[in-house]
N, C-alpha and C positions, 0 to 999 in steps of 0.2 A: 114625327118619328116613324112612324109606320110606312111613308113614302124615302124613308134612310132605309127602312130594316128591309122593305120589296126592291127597291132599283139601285139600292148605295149610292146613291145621291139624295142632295135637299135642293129645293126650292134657288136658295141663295146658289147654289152650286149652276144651278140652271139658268138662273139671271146672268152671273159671269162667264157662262159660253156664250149669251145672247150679245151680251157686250163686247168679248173678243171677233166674235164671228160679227158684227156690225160695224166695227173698228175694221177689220177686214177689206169690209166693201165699202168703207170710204162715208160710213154715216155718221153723224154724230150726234150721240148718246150718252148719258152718264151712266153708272152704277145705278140710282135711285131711279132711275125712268122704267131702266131695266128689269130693275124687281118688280115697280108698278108693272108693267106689263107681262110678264109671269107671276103675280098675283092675283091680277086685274082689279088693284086697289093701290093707294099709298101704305108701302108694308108696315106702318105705325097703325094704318087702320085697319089691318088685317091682323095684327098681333094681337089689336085689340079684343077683336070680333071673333076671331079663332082659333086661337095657340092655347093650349090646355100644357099643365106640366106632364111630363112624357111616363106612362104608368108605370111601375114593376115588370109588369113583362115585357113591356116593351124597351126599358132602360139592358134588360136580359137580355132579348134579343140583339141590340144594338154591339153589346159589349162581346156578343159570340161570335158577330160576322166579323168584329175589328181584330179580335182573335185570332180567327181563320184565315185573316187575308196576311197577319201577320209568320203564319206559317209555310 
């Protein structure tokens, strides 16, 4: 959450430029390799390891910038 509510982007969002822009240049890449490598894990073993539910203020902040962009 906290890397949505600073760059409006997530993780998952950064994997699939990785993958268009790899697709691009003629690589071949799936989805899941690509989040592996912007995780720098298998992302079931980083959810495991690091994904917390998203707090109150931060669930706040999220809902003010989709707000905002909605204006």
């Amino acid at each position: 959450m906290d890397l949505m509510n600073l760059a409006d982007f997530c993780r998952n969002c950064l994997s699939k430029w990785y993958l268009a822009a790899a697709e691009e240049r003629g690589v071949e890449i799936d989805y899941g390799k690509a989040r592996e490598l912007v995780y720098g894990m298998p992302y079931e073993e980083w959810k495991d390891k690091h994904q917390t539910d998203a707090t109150a203020e931060q669930m706040e902040a999220y809902q003010t910038r989709q707000q905002a962009k909605k204006q």
